[in-house]
N, C-alpha and C positions, 0 to 999 in steps of 0.2 A: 546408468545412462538416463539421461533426461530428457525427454519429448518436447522441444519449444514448437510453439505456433510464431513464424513470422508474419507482421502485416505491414504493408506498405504498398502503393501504388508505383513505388517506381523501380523498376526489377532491378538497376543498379546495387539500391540499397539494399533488398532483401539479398541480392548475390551475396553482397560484401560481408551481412549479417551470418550468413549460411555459411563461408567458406570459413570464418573465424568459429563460427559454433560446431562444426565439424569437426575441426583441426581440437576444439574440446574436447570431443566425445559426444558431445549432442545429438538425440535423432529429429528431423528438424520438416515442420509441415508450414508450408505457404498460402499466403491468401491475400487478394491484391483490393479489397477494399473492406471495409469492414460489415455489408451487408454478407459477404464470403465467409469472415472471420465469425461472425454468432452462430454461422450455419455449421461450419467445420467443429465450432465449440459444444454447439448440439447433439454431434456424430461421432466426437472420439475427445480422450481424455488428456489433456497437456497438462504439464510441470510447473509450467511458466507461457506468458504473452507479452510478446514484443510488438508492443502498438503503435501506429503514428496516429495523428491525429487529422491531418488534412488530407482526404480521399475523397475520391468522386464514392456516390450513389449513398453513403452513408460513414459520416467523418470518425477518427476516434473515440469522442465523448458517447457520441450513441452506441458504436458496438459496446462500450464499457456498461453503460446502462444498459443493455439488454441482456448480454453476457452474467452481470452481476445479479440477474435477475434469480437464473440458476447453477450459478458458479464460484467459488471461490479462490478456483485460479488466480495464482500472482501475474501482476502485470506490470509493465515497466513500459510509458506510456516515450515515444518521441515525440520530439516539436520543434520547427524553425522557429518561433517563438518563445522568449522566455521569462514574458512579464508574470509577475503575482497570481492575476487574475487567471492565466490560464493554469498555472501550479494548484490555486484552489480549487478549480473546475475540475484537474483530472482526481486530485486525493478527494474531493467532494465525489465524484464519479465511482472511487473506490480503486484507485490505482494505487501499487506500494512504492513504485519509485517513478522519479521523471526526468528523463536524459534530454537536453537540447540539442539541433543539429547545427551546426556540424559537429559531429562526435568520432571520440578515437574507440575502435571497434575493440581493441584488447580491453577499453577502461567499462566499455557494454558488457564486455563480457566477465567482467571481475565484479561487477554489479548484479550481473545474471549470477552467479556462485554465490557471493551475499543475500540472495533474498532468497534464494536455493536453500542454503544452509540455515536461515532464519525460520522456515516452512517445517522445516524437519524439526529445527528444536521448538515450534511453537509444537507441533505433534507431539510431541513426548513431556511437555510441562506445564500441561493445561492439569488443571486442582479437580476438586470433586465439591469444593466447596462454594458457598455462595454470601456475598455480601449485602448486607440490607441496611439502607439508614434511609428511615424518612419511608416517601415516595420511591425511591433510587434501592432500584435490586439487580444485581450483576451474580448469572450465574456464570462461574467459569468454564464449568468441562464445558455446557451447551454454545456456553459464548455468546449470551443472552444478554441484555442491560435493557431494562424496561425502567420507564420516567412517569411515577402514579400510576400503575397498568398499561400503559402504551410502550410499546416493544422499538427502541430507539437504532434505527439503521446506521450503522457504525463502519466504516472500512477496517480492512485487517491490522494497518498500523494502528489508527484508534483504539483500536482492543485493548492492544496490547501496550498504548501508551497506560489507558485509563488503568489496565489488571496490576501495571507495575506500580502505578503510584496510589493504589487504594492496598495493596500490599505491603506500602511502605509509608502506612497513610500515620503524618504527624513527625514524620522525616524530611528537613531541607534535601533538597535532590536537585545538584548540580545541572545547568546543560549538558556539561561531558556525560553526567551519569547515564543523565535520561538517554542520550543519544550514544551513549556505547553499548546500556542495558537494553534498549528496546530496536536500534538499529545497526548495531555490531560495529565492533573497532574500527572495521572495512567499509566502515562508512563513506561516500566519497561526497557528500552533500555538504552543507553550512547548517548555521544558525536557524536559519529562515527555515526550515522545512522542519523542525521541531515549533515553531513558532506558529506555522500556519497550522499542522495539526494539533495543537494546543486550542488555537480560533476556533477551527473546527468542533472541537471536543466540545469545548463551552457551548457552543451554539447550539449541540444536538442536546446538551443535558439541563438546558432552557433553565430553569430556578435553582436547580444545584451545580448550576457553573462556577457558583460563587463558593466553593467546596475545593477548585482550584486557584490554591493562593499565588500570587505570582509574588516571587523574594527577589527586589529590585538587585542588580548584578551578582544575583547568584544561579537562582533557580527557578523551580515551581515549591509546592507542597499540597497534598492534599489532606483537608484536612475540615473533620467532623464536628 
């Protein structure tokens, strides 16, 4: 059984959330804005975060910032919005997945199971070992990646995008790949959300971005 924290402002949706994550198995704690949600996440331990993003006293991107300050909890961010700009905002935030609304609550919940099951296998096949080239050192048990000695803030898909492809570094690696290996066949996303955390990835790894090759209609590569 799995502990979720829901947030939303508007008790409808948390219902609707609650009675489908029940009807799973879930044991399931509320919080109706997100100055609630940092506080709740302070005082007891969840599996997973079902966030929205627009709430009074304090919106979704800040509980996630504050949350992520002492947390690793997965999160799966909602939004009536679903331009770019706020996808980068929440995986820049340190969100692992991002559902728009209006959403089918069986497809929330098969997404909740996916990043469930992605949690567990990240726990069991993290290395002991560490990669070093240049500046650019990535330990992996500690799940570390520091850029010239500065310790580079990564969300948890990042990790695991960068661990796979410096694992398999000097290998063309498909989009199916990346996104079966690193976000499971039960993926329900697109193109775009390996895309933007590819942006991402580059951005935080500032002079060895260029380390990620991009293979026009194939893939990525990384490559030393």
């Amino acid at each position: 059984m799995s502990k979720l924290l829901i947030v939303d402002d508007e008790f409808r949706i948390r219902e609707l959330i609650k009675k489908y994550a029940l009807y799973e198995g879930h044991e399931v704690d509320e919080a109706e804005d997100g100055e609630k949600a940092v506080l709740k996440c302070r005082n007891n331990t969840y599996d997973l975060i079902i966030m929205d993003i627009m709430m009074p006293v304090l919106d979704g991107f800040g509980a996630v910032e504050q949350i992520r300050k002492f947390s690793n909890t997965p999160i799966i961010m909602l939004s009536a919005r679903g331009e770019e700009y706020d996808r980068l905002s929440g995986f820049e935030s340190g969100v692992d997945d991002y559902v728009v609304k209006p959403f089918s609550p069986k497809e929330l919940m098969m997404r909740v199971a996916a990043v469930l099951r992605r949690t567990a296998s990240d726990d069991k096949d993290d290395s002991k070992s560490k990669f070093v080239y240049q500046g650019l050192m990535i330990d992996y048990a500690a799940r570390v990646v520091t850029v010239d000695g500065e310790r580079v803030q990564l969300t948890p898909r990042e990790y695991e995008l960068l661990f796979y492809m410096v694992n398999n570094k000097g290998i063309a690696l498909t989009r199916e790949q990346l996104i079966s290996k690193v976000w499971g066949y039960d993926f329900f996303g697109d193109d775009r959300t390996l895309d933007t955390h590819i942006k991402l990835l580059r951005k935080s790894l500032g002079d060895y971005a260029k380390l990620i090759v991009t293979l026009r209609g194939v893939g990525y590569r990384f490559e030393t």
